[in-house]
C-alpha positions as CSV (number, residue, x, y, z in Angstrom):
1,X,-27.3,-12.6,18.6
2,X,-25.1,-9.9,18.7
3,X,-21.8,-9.9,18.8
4,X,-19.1,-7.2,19.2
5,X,-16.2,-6.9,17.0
6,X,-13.1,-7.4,19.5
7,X,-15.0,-10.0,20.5
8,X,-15.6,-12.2,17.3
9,X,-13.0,-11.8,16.0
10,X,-10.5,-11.9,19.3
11,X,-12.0,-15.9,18.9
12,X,-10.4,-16.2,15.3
13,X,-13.6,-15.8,13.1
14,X,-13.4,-16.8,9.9
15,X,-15.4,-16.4,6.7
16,X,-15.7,-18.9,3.6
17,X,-15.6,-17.1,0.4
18,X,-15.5,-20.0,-2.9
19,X,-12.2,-19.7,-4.4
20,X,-13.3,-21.4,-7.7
21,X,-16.6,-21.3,-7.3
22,X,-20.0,-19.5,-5.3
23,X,-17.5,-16.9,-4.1
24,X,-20.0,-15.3,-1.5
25,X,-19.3,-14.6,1.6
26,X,-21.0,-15.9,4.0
27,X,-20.9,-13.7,7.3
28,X,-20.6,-15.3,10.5
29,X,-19.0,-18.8,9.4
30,X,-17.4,-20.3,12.3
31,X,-13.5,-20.8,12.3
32,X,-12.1,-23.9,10.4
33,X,-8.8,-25.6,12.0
34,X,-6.6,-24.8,8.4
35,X,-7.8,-21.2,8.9
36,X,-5.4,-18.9,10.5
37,X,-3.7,-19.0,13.8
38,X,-5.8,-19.6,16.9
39,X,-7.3,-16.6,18.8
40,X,-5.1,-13.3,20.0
41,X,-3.8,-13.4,23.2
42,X,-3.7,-10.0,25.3
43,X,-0.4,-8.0,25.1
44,X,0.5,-7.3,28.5
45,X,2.4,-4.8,26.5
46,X,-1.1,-3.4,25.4
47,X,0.5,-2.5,22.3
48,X,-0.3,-5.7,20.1
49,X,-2.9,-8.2,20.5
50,X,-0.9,-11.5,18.3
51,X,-1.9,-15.5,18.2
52,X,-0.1,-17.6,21.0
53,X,3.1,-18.6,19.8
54,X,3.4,-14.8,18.5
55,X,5.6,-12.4,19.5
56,X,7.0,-8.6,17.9
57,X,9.8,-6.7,18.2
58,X,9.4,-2.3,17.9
59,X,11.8,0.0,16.2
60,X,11.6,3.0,14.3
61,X,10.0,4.8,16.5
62,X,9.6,8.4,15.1
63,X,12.2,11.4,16.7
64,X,14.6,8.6,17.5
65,X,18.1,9.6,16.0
66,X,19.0,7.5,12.9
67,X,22.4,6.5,12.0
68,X,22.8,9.5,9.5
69,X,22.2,11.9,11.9
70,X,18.6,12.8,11.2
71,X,15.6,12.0,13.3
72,X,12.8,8.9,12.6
73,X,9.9,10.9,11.0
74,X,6.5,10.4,12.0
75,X,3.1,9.2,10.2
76,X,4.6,5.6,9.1
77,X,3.1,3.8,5.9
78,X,3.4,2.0,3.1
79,X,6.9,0.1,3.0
80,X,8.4,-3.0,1.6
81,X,11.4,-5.6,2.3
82,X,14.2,-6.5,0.5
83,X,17.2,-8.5,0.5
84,X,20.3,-7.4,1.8
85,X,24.1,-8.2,1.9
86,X,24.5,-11.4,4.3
87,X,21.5,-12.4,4.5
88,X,20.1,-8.8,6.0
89,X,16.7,-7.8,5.2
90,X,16.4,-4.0,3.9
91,X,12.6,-2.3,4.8
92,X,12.2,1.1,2.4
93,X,9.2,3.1,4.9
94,X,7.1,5.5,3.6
95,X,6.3,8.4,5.8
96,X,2.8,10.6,5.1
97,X,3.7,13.5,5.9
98,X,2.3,17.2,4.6
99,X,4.1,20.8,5.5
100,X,1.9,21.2,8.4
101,X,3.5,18.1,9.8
102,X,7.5,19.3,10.1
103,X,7.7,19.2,13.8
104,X,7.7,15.3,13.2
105,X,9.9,15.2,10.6
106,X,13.9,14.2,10.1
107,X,15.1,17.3,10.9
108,X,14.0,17.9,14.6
109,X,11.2,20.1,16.0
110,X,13.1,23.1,15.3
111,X,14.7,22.2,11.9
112,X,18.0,22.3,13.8
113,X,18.9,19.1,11.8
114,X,18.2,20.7,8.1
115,X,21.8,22.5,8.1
116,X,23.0,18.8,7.1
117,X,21.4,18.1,4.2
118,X,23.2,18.5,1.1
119,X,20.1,20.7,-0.8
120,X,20.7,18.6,-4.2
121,X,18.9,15.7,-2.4
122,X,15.7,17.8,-1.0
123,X,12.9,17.3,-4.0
124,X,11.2,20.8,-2.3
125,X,13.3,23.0,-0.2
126,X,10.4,25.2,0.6
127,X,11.0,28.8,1.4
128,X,13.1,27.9,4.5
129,X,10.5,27.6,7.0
130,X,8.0,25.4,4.8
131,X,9.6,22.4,2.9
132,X,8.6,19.0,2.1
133,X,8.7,16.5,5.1
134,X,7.5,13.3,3.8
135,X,9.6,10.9,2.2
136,X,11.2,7.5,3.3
137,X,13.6,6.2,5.6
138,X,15.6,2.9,4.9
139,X,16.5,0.0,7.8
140,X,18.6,-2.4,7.8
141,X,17.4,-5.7,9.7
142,X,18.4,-8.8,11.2
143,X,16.1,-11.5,11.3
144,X,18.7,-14.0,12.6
145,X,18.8,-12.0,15.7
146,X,15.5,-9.8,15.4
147,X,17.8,-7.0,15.6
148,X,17.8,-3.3,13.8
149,X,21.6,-3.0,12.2
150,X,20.9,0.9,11.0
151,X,18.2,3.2,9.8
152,X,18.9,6.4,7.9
153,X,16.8,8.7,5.4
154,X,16.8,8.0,1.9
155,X,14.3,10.0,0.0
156,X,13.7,13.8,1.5
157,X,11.5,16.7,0.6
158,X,8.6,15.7,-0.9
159,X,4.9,15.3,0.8
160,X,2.1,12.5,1.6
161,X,4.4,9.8,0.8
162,X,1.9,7.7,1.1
163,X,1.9,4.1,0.0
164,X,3.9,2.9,-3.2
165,X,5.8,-0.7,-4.5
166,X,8.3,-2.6,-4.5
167,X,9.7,-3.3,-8.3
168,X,11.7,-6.7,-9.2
169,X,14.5,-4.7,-9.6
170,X,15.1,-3.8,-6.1
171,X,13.7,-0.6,-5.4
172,X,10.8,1.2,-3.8
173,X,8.4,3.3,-6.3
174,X,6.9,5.9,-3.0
175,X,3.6,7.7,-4.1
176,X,3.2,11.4,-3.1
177,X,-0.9,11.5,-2.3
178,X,-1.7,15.2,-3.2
179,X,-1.8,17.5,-5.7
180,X,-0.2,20.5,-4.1
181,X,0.7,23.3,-6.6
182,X,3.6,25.4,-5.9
183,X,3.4,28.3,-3.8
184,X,2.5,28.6,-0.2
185,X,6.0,27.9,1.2
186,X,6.4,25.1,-1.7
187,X,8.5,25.7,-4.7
188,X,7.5,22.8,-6.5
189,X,4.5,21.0,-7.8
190,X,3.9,17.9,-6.0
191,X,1.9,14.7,-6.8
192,X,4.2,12.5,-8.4
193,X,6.1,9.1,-8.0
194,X,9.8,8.7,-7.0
195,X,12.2,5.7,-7.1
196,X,14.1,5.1,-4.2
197,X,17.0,1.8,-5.1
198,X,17.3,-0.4,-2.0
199,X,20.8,-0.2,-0.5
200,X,22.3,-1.3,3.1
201,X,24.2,2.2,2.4
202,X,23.1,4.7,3.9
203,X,22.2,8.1,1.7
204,X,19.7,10.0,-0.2
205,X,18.5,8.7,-3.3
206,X,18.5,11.7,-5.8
207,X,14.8,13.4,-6.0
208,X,13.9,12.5,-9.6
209,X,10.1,13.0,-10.2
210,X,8.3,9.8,-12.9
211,X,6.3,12.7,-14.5
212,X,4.9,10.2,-16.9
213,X,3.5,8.3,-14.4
214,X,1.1,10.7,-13.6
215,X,0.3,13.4,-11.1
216,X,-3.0,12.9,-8.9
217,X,-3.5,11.4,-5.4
218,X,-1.1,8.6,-5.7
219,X,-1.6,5.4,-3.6
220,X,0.2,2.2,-4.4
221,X,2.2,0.6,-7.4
222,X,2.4,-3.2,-8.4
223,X,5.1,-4.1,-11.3
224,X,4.5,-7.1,-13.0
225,X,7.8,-9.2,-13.0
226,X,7.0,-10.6,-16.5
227,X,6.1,-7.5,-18.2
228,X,7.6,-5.0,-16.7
229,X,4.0,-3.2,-16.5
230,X,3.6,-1.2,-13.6
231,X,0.0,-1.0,-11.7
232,X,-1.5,2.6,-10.3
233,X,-4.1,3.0,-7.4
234,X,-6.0,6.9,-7.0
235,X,-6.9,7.6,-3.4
236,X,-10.1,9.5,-4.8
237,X,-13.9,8.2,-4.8
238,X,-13.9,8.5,-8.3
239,X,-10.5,7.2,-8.7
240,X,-9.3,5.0,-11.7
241,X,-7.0,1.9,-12.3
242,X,-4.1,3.3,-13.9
243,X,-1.1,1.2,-15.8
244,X,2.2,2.5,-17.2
245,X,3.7,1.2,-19.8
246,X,7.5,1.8,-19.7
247,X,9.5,3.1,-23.0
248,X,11.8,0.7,-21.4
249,X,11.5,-2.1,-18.5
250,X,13.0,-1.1,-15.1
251,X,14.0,2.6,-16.3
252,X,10.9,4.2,-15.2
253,X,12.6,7.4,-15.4
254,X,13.0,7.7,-18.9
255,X,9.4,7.9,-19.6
256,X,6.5,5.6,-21.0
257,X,2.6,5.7,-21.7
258,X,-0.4,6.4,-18.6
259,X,-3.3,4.3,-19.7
260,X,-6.8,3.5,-17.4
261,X,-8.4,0.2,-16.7
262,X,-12.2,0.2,-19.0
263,X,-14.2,-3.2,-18.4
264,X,-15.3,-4.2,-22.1
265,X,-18.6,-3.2,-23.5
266,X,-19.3,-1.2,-20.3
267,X,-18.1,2.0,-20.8
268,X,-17.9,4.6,-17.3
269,X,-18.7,1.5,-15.3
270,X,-18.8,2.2,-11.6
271,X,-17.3,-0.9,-9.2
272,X,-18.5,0.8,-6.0
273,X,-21.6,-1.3,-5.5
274,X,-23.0,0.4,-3.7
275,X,-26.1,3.8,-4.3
276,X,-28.2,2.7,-7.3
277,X,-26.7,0.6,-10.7
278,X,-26.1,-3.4,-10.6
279,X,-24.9,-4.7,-8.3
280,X,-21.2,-7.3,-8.8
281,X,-21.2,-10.2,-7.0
282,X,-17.3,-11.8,-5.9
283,X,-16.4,-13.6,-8.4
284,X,-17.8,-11.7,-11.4
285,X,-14.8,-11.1,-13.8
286,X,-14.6,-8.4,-16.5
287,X,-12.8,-8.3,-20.0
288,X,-11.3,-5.0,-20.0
289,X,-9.7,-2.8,-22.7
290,X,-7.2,0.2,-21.8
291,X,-7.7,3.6,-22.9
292,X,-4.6,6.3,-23.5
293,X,-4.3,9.3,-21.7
294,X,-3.1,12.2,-22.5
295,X,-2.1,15.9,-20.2
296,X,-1.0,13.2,-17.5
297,X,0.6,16.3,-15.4
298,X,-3.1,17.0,-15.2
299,X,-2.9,21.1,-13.5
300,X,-6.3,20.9,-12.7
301,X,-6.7,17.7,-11.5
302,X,-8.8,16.0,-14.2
303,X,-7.4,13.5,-15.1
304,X,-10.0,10.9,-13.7
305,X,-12.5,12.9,-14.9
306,X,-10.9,13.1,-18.8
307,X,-10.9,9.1,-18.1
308,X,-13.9,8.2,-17.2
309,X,-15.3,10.7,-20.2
310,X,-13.5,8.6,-22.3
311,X,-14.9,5.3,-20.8
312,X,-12.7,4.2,-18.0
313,X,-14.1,2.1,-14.8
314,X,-14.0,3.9,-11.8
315,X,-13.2,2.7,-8.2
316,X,-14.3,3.7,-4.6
317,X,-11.1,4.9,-2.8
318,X,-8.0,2.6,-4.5
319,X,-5.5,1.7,-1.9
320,X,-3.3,-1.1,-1.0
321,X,-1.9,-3.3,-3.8
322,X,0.2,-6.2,-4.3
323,X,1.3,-8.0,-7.0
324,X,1.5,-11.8,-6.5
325,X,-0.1,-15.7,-7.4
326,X,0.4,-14.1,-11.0
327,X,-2.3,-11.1,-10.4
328,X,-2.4,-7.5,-8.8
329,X,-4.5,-7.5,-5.8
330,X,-5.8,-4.1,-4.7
331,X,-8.2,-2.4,-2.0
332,X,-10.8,0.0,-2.7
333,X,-11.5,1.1,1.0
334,X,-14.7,2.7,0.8
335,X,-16.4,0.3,-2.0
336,X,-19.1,-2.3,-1.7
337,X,-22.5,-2.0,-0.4
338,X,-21.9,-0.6,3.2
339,X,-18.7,0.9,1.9
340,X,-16.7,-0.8,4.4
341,X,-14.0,-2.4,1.6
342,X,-13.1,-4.4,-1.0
343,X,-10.5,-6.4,-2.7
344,X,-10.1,-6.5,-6.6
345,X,-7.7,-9.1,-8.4
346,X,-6.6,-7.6,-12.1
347,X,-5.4,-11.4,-14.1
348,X,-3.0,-9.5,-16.6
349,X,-3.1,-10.4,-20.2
350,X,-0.2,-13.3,-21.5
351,X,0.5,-10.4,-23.9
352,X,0.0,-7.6,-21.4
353,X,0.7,-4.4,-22.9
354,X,1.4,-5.3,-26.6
355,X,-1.3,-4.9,-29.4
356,X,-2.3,-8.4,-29.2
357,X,-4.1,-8.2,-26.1
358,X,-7.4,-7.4,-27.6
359,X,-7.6,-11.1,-28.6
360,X,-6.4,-12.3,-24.8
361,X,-7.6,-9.5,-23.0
362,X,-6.7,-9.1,-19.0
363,X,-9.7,-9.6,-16.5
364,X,-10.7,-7.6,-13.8
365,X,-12.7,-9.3,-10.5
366,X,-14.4,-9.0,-7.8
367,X,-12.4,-11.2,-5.3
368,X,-14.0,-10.5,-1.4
369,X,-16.7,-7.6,-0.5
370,X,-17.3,-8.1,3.0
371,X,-19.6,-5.8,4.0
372,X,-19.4,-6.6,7.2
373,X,-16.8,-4.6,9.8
374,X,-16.3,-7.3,12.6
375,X,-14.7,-9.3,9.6
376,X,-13.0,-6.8,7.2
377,X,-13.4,-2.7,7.7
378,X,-11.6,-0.4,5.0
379,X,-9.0,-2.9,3.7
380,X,-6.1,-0.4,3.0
381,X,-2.3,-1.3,2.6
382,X,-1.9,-4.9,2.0
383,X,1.2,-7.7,1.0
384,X,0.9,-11.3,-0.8
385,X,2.7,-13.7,1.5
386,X,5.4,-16.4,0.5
387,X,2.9,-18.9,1.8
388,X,0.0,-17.7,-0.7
389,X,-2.5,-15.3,1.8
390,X,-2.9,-12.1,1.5
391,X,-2.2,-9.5,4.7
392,X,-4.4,-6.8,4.5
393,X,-4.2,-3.5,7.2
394,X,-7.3,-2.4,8.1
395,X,-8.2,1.7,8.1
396,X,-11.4,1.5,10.2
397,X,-12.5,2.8,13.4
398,X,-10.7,1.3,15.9
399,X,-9.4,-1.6,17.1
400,X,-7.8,-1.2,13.5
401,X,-6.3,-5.2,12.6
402,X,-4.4,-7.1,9.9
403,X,-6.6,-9.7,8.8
404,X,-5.2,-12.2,6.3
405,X,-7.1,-13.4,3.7
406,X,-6.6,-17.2,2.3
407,X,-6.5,-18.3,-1.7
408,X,-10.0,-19.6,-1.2
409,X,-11.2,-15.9,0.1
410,X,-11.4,-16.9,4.2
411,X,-10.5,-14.2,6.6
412,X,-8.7,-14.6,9.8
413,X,-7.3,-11.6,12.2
414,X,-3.4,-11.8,12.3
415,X,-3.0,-8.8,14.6
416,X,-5.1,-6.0,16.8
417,X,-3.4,-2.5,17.6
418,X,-4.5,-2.0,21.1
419,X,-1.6,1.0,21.2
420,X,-4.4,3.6,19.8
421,X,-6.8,4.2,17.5
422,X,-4.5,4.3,14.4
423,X,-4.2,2.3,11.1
424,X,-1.7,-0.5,10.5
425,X,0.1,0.5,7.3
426,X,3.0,-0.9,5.5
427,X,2.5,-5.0,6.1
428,X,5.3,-6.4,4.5
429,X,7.3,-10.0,4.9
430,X,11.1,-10.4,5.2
431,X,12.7,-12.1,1.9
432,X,13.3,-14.8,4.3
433,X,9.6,-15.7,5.5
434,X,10.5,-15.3,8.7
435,X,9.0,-11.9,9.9
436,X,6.3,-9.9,9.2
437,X,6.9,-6.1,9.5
438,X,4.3,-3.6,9.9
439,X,4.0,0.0,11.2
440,X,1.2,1.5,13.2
441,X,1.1,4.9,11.4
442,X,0.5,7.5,14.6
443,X,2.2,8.8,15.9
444,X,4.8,6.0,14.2
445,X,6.9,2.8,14.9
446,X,7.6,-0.3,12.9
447,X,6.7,-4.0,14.7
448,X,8.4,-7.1,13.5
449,X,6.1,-10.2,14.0
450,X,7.8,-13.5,14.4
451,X,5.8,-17.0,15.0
452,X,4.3,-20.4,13.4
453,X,3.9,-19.0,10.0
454,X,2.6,-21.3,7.4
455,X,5.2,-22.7,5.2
């Protein structure tokens, strides 16, 4: 029987996927009482589709004037929360935005608004008519009162910002997804990672590209808290798994070592699973080894390529990434056999990143490959909860969802956008537990979730 997807999974379908063991999932499982939160309820609204007990909160809507003056800028996406003074929660928002997009961006339609910026704190000025848009903007929320305190720009002049991570050091590591050479209206090469501190204050956080981190199309980050290690995804179809290994812990800025993710004994390996090769079942797990890279500026953009020559596992699209339960969970949005998605789990090393991880190597696997859209399509930004599930935003045709995933691999739909057609981006949850944030990216806003949430 056929069944459409608003329809499915508007009744709360679930799927089982063996945490320990089979690990397969098995499409069309019906819901289980522990799983998730009931069915979604229409928004009268008919802005967000939520369980009953549910309810959200919007702010951040882009072209609304921000506390420093400057306007909300559009294309909302990848983000994280933080704590703040008294008990405050601090949300550092990505905004993917390219020069073609400055009409939406914080200095009004007409760039009437760029005459306050100090120009130390732009990355790119441009050539005065073209400049980078992108960046972030920092709020600061009340969960107490489900209230937005202040919202104000804090990283300006760079482009694409498009996902990125938090770091246990309280700050926001935004990824610039392009390449673009300078010229064109741009004065500076782009590509790059910047570290944005989070701060109730509002201001610019100064521009400082982490060249050694590599320049391709940057996704996310993860940092592991123990290690200090910090996680890379590539936006490309022929991406790799990239890690950076600081010259010191927390000062990303003063350099460190780009290496790519190779599964042991299988040189090149491609994870998509799907045109011709072997196909990896969830659950599989891979030794890996991790190979040094050199040129990591990479002008012509070969750096995947150089990588893979040398042995390194490629991955269909990398996206969304997390790092929690001890292991960096990340998306590769187009992978699997109908390329609709899938989730990888890297299980670092105990002696990640020192020479004596060859004898206790890290494992890569293969946690959930749906295959199937009414349960899972193009898993794309995505957050590990206090309460042990992942939230994963879709980036599918639409109705685009969140759909959480449990430890033991079952899916449940959180959350349907029935605003428009555009992705969720940017699920995040407040230090507290209390609320989950998440922005629909187009044309922008940020919605705060608050309900029943597992404890």
């Amino acid at each position: 029987m056929s069944i459409s997807r608003r329809r499915f999974l508007g009744a709360g379908a679930a799927v089982s996927a063996g945490f320990l063991g089979l690990r397969r999932l098995l499409a069309g499982e019906s819901t289980t009482a522990d799983v998730g939160y009931g069915g979604l309820v229409a928004d009268p609204r008919k802005t967000l589709d939520l369980p009953r007990g549910f309810s959200y909160r919007e702010f951040g809507r882009v072209g609304e004037r921000m506390d420093d003056g400057f306007a909300v800028p559009g294309a909302h996406d990848g983000m994280a929360a933080f704590p703040g003074p008294d008990g405050r929660t601090i949300l550092i928002r990505n905004h993917e935005l390219d020069p073609g997009g400055w009409k939406s961006g914080p200095f009004g339609s007409r760039n009437e608004l760029f005459r306050n910026l100090d120009p130390a704190l732009l990355y790119d000025p441009g050539d005065g008519r073209t400049y980078g848009p992108g960046g972030t903007t920092t709020a600061v929320y009340d969960t107490r009162s489900q209230s937005l305190e202040r919202q104000f720009l804090s990283l300006a002049g760079t482009i694409r910002n498009c996902a990125g991570g938090p770091t246990p050091w309280n700050s926001w590591v935004s990824c610039e997804e392009t390449i673009a050479p300078a010229g064109k209206g741009l004065q500076k090469e782009h590509g790059y990672c910047f570290e944005v501190p989070a701060t109730a204050d509002p201001g610019l956080a100064l521009p400082v590209p982490l060249k050694a981190m590599g320049r391709f199309y940057h996704e996310a980050v993860a940092v592991d808290p123990a290690s200090g290690v910090v996680y890379e995804t590539e936006d490309k179809g022929d991406g790799l798994f990239y890690r950076f290994l600081p010259l010191t812990p927390g000062k990303l800025a003063l350099g460190g070592k780009l290496q790519a993710l190779k599964v042991r004994d299988k040189a090149g390996m491609s994870t998509a699973n799907h045109g011709k090769g072997s196909r990896i079942e969830p659950g599989t797990s891979f030794e890996v080894d991790w190979i040094d890279l050199d040129n990591v500026e990479s002008p012509k953009d070969d750096l995947r390529q150089r990588g893979a020559a040398l042995g390194a596992a490629t991955f269909s699209r990398g996206e969304g990434m997390w790092f929690g339960r001890g292991a960096v969970y990340f998306a590769c949005t187009s992978g699997g056999r109908n390329r609709k998605g899938q989730i990888w789990r890297y299980h670092p090393s105990p002696d990640e990143g020192t020479p004596e991880e060859r004898r206790k190597p890290g494992r890569l696997e293969l946690f959930i490959e749906p295959n199937d859209p009414t349960l899972l399509e193009n898993a794309d930004n995505m957050t590990v909860t206090p309460w042990g599930d992942l939230l994963v935003c879709e980036n599918g045709k639409a109705p685009n969802q969140v759909v959480g995933v449990t430890p033991e691999g079952k899916l449940y739909t959180l959350a349907r956008n029935t605003l428009n057609s555009s992705e969720f981006a940017g699920v995040t949850v407040s230090p507290d537990g209390s609320t989950v944030f998440v922005n629909i990216q187009k044309p922008g806003v940020t919605i705060a979730i608050t309900g029943p949430w597992r404890k």
